[in-house]
C-alpha positions in Angstrom: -1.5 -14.0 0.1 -0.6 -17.2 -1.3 -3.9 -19.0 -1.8 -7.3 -18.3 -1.2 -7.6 -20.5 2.1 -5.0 -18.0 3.5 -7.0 -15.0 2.5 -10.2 -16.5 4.1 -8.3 -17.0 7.3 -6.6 -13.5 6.7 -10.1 -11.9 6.1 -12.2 -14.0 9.0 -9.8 -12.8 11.5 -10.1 -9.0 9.8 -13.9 -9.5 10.6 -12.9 -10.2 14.4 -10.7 -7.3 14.8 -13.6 -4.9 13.3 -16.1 -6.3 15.6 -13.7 -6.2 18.7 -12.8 -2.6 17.9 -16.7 -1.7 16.8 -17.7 -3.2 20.4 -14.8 -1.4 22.8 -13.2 1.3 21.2 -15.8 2.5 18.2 -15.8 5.9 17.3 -18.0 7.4 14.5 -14.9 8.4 12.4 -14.5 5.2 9.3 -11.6 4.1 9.2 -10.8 5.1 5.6 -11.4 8.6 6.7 -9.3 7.9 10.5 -6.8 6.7 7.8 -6.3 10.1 5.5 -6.5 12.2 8.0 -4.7 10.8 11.0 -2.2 7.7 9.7 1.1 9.3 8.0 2.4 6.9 5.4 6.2 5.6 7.2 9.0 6.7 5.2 10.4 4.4 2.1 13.8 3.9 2.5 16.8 5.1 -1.0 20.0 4.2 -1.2 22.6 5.7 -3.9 25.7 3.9 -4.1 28.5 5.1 -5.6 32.0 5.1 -5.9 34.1 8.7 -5.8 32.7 11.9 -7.0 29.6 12.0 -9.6 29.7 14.0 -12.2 27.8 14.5 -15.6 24.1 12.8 -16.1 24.5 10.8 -13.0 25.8 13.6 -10.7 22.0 16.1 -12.2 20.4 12.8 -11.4 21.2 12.9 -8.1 20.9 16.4 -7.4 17.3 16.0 -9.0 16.8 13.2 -6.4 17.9 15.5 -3.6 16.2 18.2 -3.9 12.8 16.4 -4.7 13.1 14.0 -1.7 14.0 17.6 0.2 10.7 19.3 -1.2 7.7 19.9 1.0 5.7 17.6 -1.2 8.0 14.2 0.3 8.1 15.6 3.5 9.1 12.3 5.7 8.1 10.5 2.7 11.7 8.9 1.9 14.6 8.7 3.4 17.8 9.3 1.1 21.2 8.1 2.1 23.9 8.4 -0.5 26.7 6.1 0.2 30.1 6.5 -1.1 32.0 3.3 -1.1 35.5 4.6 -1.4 34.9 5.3 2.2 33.3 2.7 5.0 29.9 2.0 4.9 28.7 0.7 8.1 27.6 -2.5 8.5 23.9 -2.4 8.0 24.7 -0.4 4.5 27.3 -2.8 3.8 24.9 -6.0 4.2 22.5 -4.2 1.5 25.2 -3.3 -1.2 26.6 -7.1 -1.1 23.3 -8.1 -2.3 24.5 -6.0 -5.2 28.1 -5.8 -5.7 28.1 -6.8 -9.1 25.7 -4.0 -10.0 26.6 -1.1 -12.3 27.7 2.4 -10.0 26.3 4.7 -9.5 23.4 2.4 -8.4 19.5 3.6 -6.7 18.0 0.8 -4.3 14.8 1.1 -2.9 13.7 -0.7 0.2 10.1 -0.6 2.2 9.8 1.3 5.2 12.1 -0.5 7.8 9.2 -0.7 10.3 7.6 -3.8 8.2 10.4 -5.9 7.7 10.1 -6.9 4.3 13.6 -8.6 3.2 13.3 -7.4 -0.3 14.4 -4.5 -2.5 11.6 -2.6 -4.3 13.7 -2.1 -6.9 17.3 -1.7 -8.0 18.4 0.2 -11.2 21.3 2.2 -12.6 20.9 5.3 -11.4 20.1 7.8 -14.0 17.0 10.6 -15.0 15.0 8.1 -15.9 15.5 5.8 -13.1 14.6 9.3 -10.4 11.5 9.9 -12.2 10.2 6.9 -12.3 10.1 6.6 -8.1 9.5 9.8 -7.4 5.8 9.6 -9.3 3.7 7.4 -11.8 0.3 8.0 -13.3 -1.3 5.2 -11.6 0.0 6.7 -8.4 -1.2 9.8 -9.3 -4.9 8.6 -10.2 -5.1 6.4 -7.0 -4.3 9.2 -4.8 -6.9 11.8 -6.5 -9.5 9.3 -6.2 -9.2 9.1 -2.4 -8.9 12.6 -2.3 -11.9 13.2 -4.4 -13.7 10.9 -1.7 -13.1 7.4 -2.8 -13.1 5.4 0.9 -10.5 2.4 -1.7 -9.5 2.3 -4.8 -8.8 -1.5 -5.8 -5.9 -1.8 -7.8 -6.5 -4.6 -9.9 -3.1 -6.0 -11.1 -3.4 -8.0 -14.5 -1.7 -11.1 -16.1 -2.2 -10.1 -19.2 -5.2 -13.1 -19.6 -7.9 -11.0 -21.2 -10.3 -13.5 -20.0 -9.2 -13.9 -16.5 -8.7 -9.8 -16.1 -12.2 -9.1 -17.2 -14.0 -12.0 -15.0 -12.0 -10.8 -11.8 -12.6 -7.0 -12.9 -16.5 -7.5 -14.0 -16.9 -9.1 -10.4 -15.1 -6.3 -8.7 -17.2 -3.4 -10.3 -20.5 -5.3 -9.7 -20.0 -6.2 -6.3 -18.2 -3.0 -5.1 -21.3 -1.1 -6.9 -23.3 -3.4 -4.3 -21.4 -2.7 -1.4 -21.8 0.9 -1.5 -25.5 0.6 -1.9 -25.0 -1.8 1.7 -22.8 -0.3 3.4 -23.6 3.3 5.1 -20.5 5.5 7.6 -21.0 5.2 11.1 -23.7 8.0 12.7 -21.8 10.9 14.1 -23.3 11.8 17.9 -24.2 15.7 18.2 -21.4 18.0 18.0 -19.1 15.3 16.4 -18.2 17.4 13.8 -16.9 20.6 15.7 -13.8 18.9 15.5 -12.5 21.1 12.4 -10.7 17.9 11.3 -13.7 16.1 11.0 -15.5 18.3 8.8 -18.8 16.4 7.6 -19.2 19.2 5.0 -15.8 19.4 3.9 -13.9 17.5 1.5 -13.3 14.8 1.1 -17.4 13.7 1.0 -18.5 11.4 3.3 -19.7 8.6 1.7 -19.1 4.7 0.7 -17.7 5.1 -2.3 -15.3 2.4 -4.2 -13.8 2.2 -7.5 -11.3 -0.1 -9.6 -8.2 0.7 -11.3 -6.4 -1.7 -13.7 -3.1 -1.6 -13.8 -0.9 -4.1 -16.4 1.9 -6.1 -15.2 4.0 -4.6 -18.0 3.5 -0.9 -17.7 7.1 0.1 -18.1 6.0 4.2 -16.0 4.1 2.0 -13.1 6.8 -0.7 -12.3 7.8 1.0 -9.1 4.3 0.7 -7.9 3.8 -3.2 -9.6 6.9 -3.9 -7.2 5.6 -2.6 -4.3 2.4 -4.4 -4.8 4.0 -7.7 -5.4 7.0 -7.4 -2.8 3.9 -6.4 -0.2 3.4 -10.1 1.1 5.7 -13.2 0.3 5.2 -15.2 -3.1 2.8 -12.5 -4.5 5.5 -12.0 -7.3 5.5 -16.0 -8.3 1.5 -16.1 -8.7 0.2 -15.5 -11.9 -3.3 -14.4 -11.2 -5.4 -11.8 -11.0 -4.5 -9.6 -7.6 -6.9 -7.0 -6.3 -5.3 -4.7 -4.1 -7.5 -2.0 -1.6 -5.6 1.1 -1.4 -7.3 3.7 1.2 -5.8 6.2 3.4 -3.2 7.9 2.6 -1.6 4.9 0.2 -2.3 1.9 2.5 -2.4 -1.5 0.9 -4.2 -4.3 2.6 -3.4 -7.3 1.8 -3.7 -8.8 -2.0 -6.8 -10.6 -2.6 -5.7 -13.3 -5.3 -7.3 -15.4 -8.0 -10.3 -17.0 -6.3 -9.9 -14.9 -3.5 -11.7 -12.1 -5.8 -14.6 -13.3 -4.3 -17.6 -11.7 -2.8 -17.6 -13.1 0.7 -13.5 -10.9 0.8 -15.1 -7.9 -0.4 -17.7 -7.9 1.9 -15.0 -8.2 4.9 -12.7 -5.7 3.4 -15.6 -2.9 2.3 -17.4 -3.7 6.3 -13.7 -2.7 7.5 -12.8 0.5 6.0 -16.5 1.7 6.2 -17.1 0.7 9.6 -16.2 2.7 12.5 -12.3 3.7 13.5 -11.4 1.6 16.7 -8.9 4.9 17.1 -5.8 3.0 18.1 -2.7 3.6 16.8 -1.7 2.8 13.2 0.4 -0.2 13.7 -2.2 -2.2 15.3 -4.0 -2.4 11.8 -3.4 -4.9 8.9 -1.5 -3.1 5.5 1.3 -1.3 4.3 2.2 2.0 3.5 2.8 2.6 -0.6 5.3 5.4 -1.7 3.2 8.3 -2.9 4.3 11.9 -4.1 1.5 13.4 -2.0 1.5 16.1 0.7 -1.5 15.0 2.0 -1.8 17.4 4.6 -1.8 20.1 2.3 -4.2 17.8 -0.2 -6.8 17.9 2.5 -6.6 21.7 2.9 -7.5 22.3 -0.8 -4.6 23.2 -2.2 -4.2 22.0 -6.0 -0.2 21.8 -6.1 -0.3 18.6 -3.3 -0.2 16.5 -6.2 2.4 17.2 -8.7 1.8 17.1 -12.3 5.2 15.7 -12.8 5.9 14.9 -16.3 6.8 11.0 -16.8 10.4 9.8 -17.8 11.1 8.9 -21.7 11.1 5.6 -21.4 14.6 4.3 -22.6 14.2 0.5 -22.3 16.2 -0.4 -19.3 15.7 -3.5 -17.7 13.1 -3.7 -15.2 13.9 -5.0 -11.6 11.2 -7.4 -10.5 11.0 -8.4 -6.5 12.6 -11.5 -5.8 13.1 -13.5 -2.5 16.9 -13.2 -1.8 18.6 -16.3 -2.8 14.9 -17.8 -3.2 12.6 -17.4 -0.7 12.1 -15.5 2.4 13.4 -18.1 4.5 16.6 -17.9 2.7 17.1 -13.8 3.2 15.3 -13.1 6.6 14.3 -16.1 8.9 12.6 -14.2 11.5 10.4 -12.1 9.1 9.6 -16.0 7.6 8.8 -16.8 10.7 6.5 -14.0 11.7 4.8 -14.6 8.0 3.7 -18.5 9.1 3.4 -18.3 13.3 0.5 -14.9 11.4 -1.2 -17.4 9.2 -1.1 -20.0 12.5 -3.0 -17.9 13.6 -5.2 -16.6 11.5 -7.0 -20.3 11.1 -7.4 -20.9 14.8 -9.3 -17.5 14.7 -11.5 -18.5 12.3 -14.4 -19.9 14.3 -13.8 -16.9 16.7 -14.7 -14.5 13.6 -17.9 -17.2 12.9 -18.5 -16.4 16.7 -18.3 -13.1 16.9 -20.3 -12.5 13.8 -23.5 -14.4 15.3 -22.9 -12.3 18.9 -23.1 -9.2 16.6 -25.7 -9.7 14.5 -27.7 -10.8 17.6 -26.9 -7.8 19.1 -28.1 -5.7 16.1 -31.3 -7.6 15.9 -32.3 -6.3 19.5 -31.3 -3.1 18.6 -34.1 -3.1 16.3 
């Protein structure tokens, strides 16, 4: 978000939407768990562009890209559509390659999900080995999405600047306070005979438990930029601030959104930790705050057992090739989709005239669990 008075609104109204959901549609499931089990991540959206046949390197790098995106593993995990310009790209694919006409063919674009709107590219690179490897899977990736399956209700991806002094005071407070909060914090009760439901298997794996952890991941990691541009392409402006970003990844690869530079602060982590560990209002995906990451996961088969659900694929030799970082087209969001800039500001509108609603809402509840006991 782009400052910490936004996160607090963006977090107070995250507090009403828990208590609202705890109150009329609670069930015992958390909603990390709800999350890995029920919520399928929406499909990322490649593009190949090229001009006439392929052949050579860039012709195996494609056919590489094929038949992974075609593999069980990244079942409706991406959507490939190779587009030969010699012919008549319609207009939709027309609109994206403009944004790169000057760009070197054959030429891999990678664009979020559709359902979320976001007017930027992930990334945008020659096409080539490298380039395939590097989306299709990263070690960071890889780490994240064992955690959660290991039982790991987040993992907070803390995204450094690369100021030594600034990344170990926002990752010293994370550790501490996340250590607290699973002390705090304790999964909803399950009423007799919850767990018959074979998909809810209290004694299978994952555990359930409150468990959190922290990953650190550099800015400059040439094998994790795919994921560093997802992060920062997530939420408008995240790419122009240069702090400290902590972001909660649960689920099955589902960012909230970026807590940043003095919004690292204890009062966020309580709302975020409360929310995934509180009970699932079990409605449907969409009507909860994040967005899907792009992660070579089966998860399906993950939560079955089986050990080949996460590939051991072995990273690219880096090259050197120049990295893509997200940028708003021709300079802001405004500028490349009005109507997703306007959904952005009418959100954050919003999300301040909620705030004494949350302050509201978290007296009536605390009222409420004082007569309980």
């Amino acid at each position: 978000m782009r400052n910490w008075v936004e996160q607090a609104a963006f977090w107070s109204v995250l507090g009403v939407v828990s208590l609202v959901a705890a109150t009329l549609w609670a069930c015992s499931v958390p909603v990390y768990r709800y999350a890995l089990e029920r919520w399928p991540p929406e499909p990322y959206e490649v593009y190949v562009f090229h001009r006439g046949p392929l052949s050579g390197a860039s012709a195996e790098a494609l056919k590489r890209l094929q038949e992974e995106t075609a593999a069980n593993t990244y079942s409706g995990l991406v959507r490939l559509r190779v587009i030969d310009l010699a012919g008549e790209p319609n207009e939709a694919t027309a609109k994206i390659w403009q944004k790169h006409s000057s760009a070197t063919l054959p030429h891999l674009v990678v664009r979020y999900p559709d359902f979320y709107r976001i007017p930027i590219d992930v990334w945008s690179v020659p096409l080539t080995d490298e380039s395939v490897g590097l989306l299709l899977d990263s070690p960071a990736r890889r780490q994240v999405a064992r955690r959660i399956l290991e039982g790991d209700s987040a993992v907070f991806v803390l995204l450094e600047i690369g100021d030594a002094k600034q990344d170990d005071a926002a990752a010293g407070l994370l550790e501490s306070e996340l250590k607290e909060l699973e002390k705090a914090l304790k999964p909803p009760a399950p009423p007799d005979g919850f767990w018959d439901d074979p998909i809810y298997d209290a004694q299978g794996p994952p555990p359930l438990a409150i468990k959190f952890s922290v990953l650190r991941l550099s800015r400059s990691d040439a094998a994790e930029r795919v994921l560093v541009n997802m992060l920062l392409g997530s939420e408008p402006d995240l790419h122009e601030l240069k702090e400290p970003m902590a972001f909660p990844i649960f689920g099955r690869g589902r960012a909230l959104c970026a807590l940043v530079g003095k919004g690292i602060n204890v009062e966020n982590l309580e709302e975020v930790c409360a929310f995934l560990a509180g009970p699932c209002s079990c409605i449907v995906k969409y009507q909860n705050p994040g967005v899907d990451l792009f992660f070579t996961v089966d998860w399906d088969a993950a939560l079955m057992g089986e050990e080949s659900a996460i590939p051991e694929v072995t990273p690219p030799e880096l090259t050197g090739f120049s990295d893509f970082v997200p940028k708003q087209v021709e300079g802001d969001v405004e500028a490349a989709d009005p109507a997703a800039a306007m959904l952005w500001h009418v959100g954050l509108a919003v999300a301040g005239g909620l705030v004494i609603v949350a302050g509201v809402g978290l007296l009536m509840w605390r009222k409420a669990q004082s007569a309980e006991h």
